[in-house]
LONU-142546 format. One line per 8 residues: for each residue y, z, x of N, C-alpha, C. Coordinates in steps of 0.02 Angstrom, whole numbers. Each point is the difference from the previous one (the first is absolute). Layout:
BEGIN
Y:Z:X:Y:Z:X:Y:Z:X | ... .
This chain:
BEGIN
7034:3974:4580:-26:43:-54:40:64:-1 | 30:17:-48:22:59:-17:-49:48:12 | 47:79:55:-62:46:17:3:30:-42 | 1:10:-78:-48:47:-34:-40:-9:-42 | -3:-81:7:-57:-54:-45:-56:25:76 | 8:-7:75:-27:-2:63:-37:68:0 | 46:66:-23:-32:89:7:-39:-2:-54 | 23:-27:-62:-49:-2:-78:-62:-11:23 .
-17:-61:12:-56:-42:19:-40:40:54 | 35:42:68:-24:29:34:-46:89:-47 | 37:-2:-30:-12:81:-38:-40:-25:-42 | -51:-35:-4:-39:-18:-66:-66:-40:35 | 20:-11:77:-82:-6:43:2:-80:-6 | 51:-30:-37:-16:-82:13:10:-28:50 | -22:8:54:-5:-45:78:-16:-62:-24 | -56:-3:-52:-2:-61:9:44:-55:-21 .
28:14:-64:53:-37:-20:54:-1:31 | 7:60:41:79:4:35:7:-74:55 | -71:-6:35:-1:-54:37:3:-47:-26 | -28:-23:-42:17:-60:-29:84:-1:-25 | 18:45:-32:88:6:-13:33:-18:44 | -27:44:52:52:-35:55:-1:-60:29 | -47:-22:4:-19:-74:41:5:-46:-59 | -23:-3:-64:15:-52:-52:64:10:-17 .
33:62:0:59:19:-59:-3:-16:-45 | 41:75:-36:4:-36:-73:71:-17:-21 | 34:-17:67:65:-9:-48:14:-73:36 | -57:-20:59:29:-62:37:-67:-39:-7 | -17:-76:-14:-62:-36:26:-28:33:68 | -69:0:-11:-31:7:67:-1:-61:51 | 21:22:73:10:-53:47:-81:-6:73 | 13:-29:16:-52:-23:50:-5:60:54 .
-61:57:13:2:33:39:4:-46:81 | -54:-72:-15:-3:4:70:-44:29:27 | -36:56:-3:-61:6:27:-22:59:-32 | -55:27:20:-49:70:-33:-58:-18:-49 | -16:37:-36:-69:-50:-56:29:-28:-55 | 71:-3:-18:31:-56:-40:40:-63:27 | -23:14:78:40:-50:18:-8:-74:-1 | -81:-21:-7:-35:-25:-12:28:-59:-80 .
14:42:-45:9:-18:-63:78:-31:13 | 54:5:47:58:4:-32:21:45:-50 | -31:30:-3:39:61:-39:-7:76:8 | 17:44:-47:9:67:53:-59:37:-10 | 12:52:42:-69:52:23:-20:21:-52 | -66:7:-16:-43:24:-50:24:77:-16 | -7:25:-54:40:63:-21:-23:47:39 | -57:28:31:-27:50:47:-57:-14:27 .
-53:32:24:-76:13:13:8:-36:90 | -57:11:16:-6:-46:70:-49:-56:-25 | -22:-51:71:-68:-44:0:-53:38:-37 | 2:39:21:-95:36:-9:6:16:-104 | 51:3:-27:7:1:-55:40:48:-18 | -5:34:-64:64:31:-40:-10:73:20 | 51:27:-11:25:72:1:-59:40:-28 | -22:62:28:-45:17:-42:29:58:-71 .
-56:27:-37:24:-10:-73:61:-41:-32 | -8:-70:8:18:-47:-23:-52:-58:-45 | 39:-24:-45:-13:-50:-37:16:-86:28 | -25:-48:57:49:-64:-1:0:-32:-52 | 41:-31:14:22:-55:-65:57:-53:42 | -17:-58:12:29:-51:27:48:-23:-39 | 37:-39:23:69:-23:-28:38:-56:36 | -28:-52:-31:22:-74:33:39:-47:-38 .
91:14:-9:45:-30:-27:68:-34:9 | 25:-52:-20:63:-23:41:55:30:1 | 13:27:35:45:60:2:96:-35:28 | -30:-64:42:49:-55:28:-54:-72:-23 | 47:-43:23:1:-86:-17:37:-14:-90 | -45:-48:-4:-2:-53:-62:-20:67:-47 | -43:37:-15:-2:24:-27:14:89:-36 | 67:-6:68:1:74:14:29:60:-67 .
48:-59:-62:4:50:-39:-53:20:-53 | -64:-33:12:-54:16:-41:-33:42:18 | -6:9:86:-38:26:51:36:76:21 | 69:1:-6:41:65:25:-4:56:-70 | -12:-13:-56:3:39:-79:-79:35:-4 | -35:-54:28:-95:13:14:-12:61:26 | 38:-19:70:-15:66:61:41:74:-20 | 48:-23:-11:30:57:-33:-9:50:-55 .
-46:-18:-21:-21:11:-95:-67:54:37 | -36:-51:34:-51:35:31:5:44:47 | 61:1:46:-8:72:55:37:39:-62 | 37:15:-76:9:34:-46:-50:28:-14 | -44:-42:-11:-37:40:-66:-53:35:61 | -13:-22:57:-28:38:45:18:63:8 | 86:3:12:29:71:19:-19:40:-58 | 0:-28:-66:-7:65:-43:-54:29:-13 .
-57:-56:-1:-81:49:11:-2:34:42 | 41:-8:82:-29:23:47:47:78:-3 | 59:-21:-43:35:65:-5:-26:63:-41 | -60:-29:-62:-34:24:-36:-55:36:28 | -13:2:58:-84:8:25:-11:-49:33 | -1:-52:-7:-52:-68:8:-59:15:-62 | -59:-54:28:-56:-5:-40:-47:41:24 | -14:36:-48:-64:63:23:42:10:76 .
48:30:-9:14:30:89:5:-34:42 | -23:-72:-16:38:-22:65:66:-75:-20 | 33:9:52:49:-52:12:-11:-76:-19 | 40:-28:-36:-15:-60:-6:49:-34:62 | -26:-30:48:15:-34:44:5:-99:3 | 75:-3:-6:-3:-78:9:20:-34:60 | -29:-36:8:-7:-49:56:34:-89:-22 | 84:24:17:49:-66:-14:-20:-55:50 .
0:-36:-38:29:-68:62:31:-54:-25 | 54:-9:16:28:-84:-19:-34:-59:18 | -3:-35:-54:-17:-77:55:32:-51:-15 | 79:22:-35:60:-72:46:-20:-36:-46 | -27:10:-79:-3:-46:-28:-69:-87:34 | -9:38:52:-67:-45:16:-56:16:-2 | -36:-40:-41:-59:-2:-4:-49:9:78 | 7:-35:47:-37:17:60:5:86:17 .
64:19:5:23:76:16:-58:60:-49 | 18:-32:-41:-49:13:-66:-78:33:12 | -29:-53:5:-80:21:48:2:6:58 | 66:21:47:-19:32:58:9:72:-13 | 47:23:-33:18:73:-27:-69:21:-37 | -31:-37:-40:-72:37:-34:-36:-2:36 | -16:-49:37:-54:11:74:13:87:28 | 64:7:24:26:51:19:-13:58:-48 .
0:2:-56:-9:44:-54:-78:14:-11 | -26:-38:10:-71:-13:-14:-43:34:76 | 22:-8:46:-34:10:64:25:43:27 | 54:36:11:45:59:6:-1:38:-39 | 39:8:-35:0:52:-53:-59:4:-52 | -32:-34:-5:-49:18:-45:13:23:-81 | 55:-59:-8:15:30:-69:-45:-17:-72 | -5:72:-38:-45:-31:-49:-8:-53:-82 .
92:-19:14:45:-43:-21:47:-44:-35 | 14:-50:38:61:-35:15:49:-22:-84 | 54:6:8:16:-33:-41:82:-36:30 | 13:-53:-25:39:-63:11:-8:-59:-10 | 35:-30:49:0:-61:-22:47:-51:-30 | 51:45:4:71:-38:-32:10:-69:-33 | -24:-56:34:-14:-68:-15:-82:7:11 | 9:-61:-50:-58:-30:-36:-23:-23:66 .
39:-25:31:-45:-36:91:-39:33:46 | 33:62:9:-13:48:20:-57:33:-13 | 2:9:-72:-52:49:-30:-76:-51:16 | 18:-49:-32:-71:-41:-3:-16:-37:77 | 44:0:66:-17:31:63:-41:50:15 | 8:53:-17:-41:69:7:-70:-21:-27 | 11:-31:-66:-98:25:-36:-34:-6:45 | -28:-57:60:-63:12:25:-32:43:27 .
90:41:30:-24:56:62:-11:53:-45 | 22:17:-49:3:49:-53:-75:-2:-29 | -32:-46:-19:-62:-16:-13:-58:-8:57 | 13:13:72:-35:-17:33:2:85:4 | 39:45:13:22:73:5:-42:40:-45 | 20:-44:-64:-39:53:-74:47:85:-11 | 62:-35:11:58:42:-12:41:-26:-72 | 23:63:-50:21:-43:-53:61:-11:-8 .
23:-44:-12:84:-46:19:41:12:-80 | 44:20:2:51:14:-61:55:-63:15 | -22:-74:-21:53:-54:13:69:42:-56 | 79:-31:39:46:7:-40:23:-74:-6 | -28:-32:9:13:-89:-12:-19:-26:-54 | 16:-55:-36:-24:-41:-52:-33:-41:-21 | -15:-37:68:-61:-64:-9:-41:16:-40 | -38:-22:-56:-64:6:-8:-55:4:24 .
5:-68:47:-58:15:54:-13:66:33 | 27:42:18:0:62:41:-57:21:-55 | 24:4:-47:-82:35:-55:-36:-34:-40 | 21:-54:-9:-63:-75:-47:8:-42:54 | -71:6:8:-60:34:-20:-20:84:37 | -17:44:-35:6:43:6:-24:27:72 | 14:33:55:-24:10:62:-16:70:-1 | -59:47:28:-12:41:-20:35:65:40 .
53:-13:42:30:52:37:78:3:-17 | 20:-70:-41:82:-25:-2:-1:19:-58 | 71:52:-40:29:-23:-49:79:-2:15 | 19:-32:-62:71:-29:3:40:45:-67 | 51:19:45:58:41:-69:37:-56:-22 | 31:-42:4:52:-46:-9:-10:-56:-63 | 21:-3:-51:-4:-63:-51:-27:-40:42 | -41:-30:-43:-34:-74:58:26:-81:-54 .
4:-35:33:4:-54:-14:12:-31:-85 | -77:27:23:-19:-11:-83:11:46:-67 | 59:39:3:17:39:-55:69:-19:22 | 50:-16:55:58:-24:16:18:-76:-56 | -35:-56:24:0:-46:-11:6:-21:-80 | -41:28:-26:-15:10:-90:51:20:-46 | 27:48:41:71:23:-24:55:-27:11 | -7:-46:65:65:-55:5:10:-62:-45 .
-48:-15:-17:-41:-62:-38:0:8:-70 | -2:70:-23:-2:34:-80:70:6:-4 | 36:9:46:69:6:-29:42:-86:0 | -30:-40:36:23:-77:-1:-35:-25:-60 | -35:11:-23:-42:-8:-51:19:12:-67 | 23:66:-11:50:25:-54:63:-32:-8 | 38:-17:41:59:-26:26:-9:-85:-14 | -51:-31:-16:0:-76:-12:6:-43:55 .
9:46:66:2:-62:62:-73:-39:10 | 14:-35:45:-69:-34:4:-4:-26:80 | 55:-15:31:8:-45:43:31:45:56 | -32:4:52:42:68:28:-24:-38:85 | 57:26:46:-19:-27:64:-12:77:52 | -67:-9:38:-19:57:24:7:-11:79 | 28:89:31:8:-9:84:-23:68:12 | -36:-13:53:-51:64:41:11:17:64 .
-2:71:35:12:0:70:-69:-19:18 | 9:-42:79:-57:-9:18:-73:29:36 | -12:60:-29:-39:41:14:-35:38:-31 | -53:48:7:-54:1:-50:37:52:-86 | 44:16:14:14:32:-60:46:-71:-70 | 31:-53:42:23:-56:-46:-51:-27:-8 | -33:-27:61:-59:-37:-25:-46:9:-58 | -45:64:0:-19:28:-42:51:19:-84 .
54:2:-22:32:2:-52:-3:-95:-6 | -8:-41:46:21:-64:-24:-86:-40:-11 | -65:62:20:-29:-40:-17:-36:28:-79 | 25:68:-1:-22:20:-81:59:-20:-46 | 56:-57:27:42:-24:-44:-26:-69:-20 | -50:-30:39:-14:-63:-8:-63:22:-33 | -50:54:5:-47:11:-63:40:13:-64 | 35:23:3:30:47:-70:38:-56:-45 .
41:-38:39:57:-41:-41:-20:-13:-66 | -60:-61:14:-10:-26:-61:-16:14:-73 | -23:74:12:-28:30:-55:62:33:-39 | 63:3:31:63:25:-14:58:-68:-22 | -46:-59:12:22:-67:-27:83:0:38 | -2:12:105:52:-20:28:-33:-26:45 | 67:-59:16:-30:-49:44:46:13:88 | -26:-10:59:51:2:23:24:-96:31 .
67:29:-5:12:-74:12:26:-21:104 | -13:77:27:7:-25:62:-30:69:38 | -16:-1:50:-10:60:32:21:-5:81 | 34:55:16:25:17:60:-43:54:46 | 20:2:84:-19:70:18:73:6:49 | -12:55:35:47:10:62:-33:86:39 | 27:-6:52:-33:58:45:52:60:-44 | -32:70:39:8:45:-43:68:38:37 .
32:-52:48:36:27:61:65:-42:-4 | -29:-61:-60:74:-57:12:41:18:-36 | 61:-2:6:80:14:-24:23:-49:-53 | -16:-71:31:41:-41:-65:-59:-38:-40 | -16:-12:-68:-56:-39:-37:37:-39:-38 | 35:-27:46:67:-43:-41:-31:-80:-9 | -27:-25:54:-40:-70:14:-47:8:-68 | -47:52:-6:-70:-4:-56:30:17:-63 .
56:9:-31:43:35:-40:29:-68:-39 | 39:-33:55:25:-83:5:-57:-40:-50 | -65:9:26:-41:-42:-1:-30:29:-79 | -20:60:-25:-29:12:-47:49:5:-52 | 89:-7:3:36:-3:-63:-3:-76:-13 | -11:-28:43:5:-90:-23:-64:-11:-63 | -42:37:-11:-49:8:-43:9:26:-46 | 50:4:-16:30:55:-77:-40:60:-5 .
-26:35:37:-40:69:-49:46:37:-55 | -23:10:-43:28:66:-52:2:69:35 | -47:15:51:-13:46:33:-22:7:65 | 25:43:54:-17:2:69:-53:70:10 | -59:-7:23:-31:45:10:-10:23:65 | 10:77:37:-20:1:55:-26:59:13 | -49:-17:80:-57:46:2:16:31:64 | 50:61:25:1:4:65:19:78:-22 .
30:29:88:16:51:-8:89:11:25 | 13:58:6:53:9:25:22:-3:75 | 29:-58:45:65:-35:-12:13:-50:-28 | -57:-28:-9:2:-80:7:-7:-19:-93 | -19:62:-34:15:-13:-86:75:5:-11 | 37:30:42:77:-2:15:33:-57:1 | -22:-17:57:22:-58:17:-1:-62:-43 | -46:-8:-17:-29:-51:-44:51:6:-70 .
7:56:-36:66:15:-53:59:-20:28 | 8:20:43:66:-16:28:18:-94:-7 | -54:-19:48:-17:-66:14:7:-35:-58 | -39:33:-63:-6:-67:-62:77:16:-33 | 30:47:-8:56:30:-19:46:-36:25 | 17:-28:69:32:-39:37:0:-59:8 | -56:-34:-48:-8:-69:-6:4:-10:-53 | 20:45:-67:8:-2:-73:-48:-6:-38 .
-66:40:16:-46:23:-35:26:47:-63 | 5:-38:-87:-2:21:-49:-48:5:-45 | -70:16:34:-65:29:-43:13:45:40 | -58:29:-75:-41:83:37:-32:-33:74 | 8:94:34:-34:-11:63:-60:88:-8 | -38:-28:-7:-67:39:-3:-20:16:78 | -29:76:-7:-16:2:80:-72:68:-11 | -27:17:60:-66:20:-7:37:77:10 .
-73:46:21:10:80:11:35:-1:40 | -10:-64:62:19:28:79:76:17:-3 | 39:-22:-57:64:49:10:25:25:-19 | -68:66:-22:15:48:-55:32:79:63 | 66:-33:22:21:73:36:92:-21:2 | 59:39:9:41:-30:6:40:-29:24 | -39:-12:70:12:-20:50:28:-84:-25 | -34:-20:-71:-7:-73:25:56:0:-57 .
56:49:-24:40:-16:-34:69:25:47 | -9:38:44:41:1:52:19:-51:57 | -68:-42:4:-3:-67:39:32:-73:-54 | -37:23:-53:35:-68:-44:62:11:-27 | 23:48:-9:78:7:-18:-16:-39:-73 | 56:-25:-12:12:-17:-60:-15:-76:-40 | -64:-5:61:-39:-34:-14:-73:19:-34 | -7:56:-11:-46:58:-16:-6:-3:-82 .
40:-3:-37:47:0:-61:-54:-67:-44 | -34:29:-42:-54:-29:-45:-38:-15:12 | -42:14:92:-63:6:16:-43:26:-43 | -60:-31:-12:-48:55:-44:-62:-10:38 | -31:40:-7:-68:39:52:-17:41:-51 | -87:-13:43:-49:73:-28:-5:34:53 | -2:49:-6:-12:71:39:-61:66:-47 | -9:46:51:-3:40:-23:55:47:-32 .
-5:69:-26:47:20:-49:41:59:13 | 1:14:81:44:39:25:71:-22:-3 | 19:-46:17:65:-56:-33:24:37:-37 | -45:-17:-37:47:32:-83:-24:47:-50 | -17:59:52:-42:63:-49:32:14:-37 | 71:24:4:50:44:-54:13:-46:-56 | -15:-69:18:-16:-43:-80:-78:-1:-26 | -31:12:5:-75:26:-11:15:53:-48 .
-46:-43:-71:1:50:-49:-49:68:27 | 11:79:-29:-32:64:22:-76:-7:-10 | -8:-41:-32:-67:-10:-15:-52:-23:39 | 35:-52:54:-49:-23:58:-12:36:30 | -83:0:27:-22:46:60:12:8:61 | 24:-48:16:57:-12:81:62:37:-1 | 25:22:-63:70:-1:35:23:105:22 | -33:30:-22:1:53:47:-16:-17:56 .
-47:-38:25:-42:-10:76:57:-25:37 | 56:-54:-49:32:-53:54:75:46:6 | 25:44:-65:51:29:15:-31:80:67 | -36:8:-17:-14:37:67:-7:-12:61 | -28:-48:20:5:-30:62:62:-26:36 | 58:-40:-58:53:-20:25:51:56:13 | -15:74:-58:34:42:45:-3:28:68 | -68:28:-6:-23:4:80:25:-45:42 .
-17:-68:3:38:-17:56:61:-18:15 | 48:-15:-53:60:4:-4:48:60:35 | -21:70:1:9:53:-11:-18:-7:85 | -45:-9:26:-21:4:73:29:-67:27 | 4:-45:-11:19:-46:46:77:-22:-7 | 23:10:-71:61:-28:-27:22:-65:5 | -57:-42:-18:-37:-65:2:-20:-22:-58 | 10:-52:-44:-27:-14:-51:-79:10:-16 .
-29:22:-21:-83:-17:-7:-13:-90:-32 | -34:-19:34:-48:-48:-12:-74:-4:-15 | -17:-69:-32:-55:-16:-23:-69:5:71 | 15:-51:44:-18:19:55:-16:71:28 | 53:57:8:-20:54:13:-51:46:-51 | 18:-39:-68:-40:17:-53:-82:-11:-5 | -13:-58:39:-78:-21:25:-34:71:51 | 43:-8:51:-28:42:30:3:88:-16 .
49:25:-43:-23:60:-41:-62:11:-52 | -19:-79:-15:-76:-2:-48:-38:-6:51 | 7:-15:71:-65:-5:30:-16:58:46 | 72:42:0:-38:63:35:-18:67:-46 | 23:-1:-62:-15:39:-51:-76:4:-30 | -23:-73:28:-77:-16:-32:-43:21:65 | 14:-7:71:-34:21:24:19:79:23 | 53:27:-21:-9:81:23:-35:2:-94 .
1:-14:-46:-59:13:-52:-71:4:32 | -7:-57:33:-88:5:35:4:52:52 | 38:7:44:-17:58:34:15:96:-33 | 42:-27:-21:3:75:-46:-87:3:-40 | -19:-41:-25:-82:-6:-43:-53:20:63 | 27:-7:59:-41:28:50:-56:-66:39 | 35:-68:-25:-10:-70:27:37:-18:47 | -17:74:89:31:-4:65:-4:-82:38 .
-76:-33:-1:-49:-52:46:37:-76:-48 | 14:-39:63:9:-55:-28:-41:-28:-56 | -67:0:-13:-47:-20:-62:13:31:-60 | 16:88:26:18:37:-90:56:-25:-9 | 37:-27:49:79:3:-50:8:-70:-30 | -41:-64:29:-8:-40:-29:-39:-11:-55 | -70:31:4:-34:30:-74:54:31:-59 | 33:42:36:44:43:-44:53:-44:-58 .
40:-48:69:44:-41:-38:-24:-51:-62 | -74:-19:18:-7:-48:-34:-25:34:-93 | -50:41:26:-12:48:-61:22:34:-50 | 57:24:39:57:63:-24:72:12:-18 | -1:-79:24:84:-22:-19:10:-20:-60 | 7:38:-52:11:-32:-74:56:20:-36 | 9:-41:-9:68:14:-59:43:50:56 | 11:-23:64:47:31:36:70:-16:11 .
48:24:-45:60:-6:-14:45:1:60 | 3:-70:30:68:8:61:61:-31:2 | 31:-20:40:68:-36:-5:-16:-76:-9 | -56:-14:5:-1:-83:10:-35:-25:-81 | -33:54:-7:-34:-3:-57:-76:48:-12 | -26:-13:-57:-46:21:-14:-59:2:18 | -40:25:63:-58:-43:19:-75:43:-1 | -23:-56:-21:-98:4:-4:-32:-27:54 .
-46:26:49:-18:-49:46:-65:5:-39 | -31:-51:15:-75:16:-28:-40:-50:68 | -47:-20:14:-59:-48:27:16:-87:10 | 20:6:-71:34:-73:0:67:-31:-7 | 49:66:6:77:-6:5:19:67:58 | 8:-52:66:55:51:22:64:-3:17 | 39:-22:-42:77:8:-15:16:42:-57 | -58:-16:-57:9:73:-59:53:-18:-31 .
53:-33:6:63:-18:-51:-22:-61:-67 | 34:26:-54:10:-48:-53:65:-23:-27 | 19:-55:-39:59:-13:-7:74:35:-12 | -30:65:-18:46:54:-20:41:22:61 | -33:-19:62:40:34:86:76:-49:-7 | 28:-39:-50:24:-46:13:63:-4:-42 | 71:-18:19:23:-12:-53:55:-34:29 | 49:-32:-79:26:-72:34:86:41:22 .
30:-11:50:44:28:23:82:-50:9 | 58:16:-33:33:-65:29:51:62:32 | 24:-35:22:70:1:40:60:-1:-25 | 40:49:-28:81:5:-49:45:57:54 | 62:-29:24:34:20:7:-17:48:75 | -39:-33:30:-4:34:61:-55:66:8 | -43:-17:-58:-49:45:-17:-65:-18:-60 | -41:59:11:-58:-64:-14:6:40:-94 .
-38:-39:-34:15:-12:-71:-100:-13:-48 | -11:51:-31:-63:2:-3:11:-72:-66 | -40:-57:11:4:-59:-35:-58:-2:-71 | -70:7:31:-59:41:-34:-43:23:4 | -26:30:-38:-56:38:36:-79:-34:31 .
């Protein structure tokens, strides 16, 4: 770390973030302490406080994201976004005077690591809470302990399940399923295909896109004519690739995230895949056009609309929110901003809203979120939580994105 990012941080009282800086970094993946109260997790030391709990005049706020593994460029934009927007409240005052204090932990992209770090968060620190969750596996790992706690959980994952059916301590920032899917299907739909062959990573975030693809199809009059999976870790999908072009699809659909949505372009690209290749949010960052090379080149995806704000007519209500945010962190990290990091700027903006309203106790801030979140304009989208929706997004969080020239290309709205 550069020492005057190290004296800054010191001259402004952030101990707590400084620890986490140093032990996660922000310019390297966080690695395996090996021992202390993150050692436990595989991943690094919690940003400050001791056992007995947090710093006093402090705020906790837990923080459980893949910072390394399978999912680390979704998980490294998360953590980062969030010890940001931490430094600048805390540079502001904090809330009512005191410090907002976060409590990092990686968990390696595993789900087990996962609920040992909130155990830890939950019984240590005493935070009044958590938000993460990077993968969908992960996140919907946590609910029981999260619900057994009565601590309220800010998912940055996509499953649906994580919030339908509605759980009264969990909500979810992330497009879910079922506003992803509709839009893949509306644009095959428009387009006259019909016959399309579908492949999923094997884990709860493909699964889930492949099973609101098998509700959704028919009403969008597509059939599929084969379906694949593969782990979210394998390199070549050349064997299931083999097997689903012998079926003629018009179209290849896939439901994964970034490496392995890479790979898979690459893969059908290399076996002379000449349909569209349709793909989900999970590789709405650019990581997966730096991995696919020039195999990347007429991908189309929905995402949210950080992608492609500066093509966003002035009129949408997002796009001050999304050109602001990508300066900020651009400007601090000299890092592209992502969609991903974009989740977790809506989920700590909504809960320093509840605590700024003076909803300190895990119950007000979950009362708070569910009541008070309306028409709250963030990077992911527009959200309402109410009683019987807590994801709060409508089709509008969404838009269709392709791939030209080594950059992404707003397709429609």
């Amino acid at each position: 770390m550069a020492m005057g990012r190290l004296r800054a941080l010191m001259s402004i009282g952030l101990w707590p973030l400084l620890l986490a800086v140093l032990v996660a970094g922000c310019a390297a993946p966080a690695t395996n302490t090996g021992g202390g109260s993150g050692g436990e997790t595989g991943g690094p030391e919690p940003a400050q406080g001791s056992p007995s709990g947090p710093a006093s005049g402090s705020i906790p706020v837990g923080v459980i994201v893949s910072v390394t593994g399978a999912a680390s460029t979704l998980g490294k934009p998360e953590r980062d976004t969030l010890l940001m927007v931490a430094e600048e409240i805390n540079a502001a005052g904090g809330i009512g005077g005191k410090k907002l204090e976060l409590f990092v932990y990686d968990d390696e992209s595993d789900p087990t690591k996962a609920v040992l770090a909130l155990k830890k968060l939950l019984n240590e620190h005493k935070v009044v809470a958590v938000i993460g969750g990077t993968t969908s596996t992960s996140s919907l790992a946590m609910i029981p302990e999260i619900e057994r706690a009565q601590v309220p959980f800010l998912s940055l994952a996509s499953d649906m399940r994580i919030a339908t059916p509605v759980k009264k301590w969990v909500f979810k920032v992330a497009q879910g399923d079922d506003l992803v899917v509709p839009k893949l299907l509306a644009y095959l739909q428009k387009r006259g295909i019909r016959n399309v062959a579908w492949m999923n990573s094997a884990n709860d975030y493909g699964e889930g896109g492949k099973r609101e693809f098998e509700a959704q199809a028919k009403r969008y009059g597509i059939t599929a004519v084969g379906f694949a999976t593969f782990k979210a870790d394998d390199k070549s999908m050349v064997p299931q690739l083999t097997n689903l072009r012998a079926k003629r699809p018009e179209a290849l659909l896939v439901y994964t995230t970034v490496p392995s949505g890479a790979n898979v372009a690459q893969n059908a690209r290399q076996l002379g895949y000449d349909i569209p290749i349709l793909q989900s949010n999970g590789i709405a960052n650019k990581a997966f056009i730096e991995q696919a090379k020039e195999a990347a080149e007429g991908v189309v995806f929905t995402a949210g609309k950080l992608l492609v704000a500066d093509q966003l007519p002035d009129s949408d209500p997002q796009k001050s929110v999304l050109l602001a945010y990508r300066k900020a962190f651009e400007a601090k990290y000299n890092d592209p901003a992502n969609t991903f990091g974009g989740h977790a700027w809506d989920a700590i903006q909504m809960l320093v809203a509840a605590l700024k309203a003076g909803a300190t106790e895990p119950a007000a801030i979950r009362d708070y979120l569910e009541r008070n979140i309306q028409q709250f304009v963030g990077v992911t989208g527009v959200f309402t939580f109410t009683p019987e929706d807590h994801n709060g997004l409508r089709e509008d969080a969404l838009v269709l994105i392709e791939i030209r020239g080594g950059t992404w290309k707003l397709l429609e709205p």
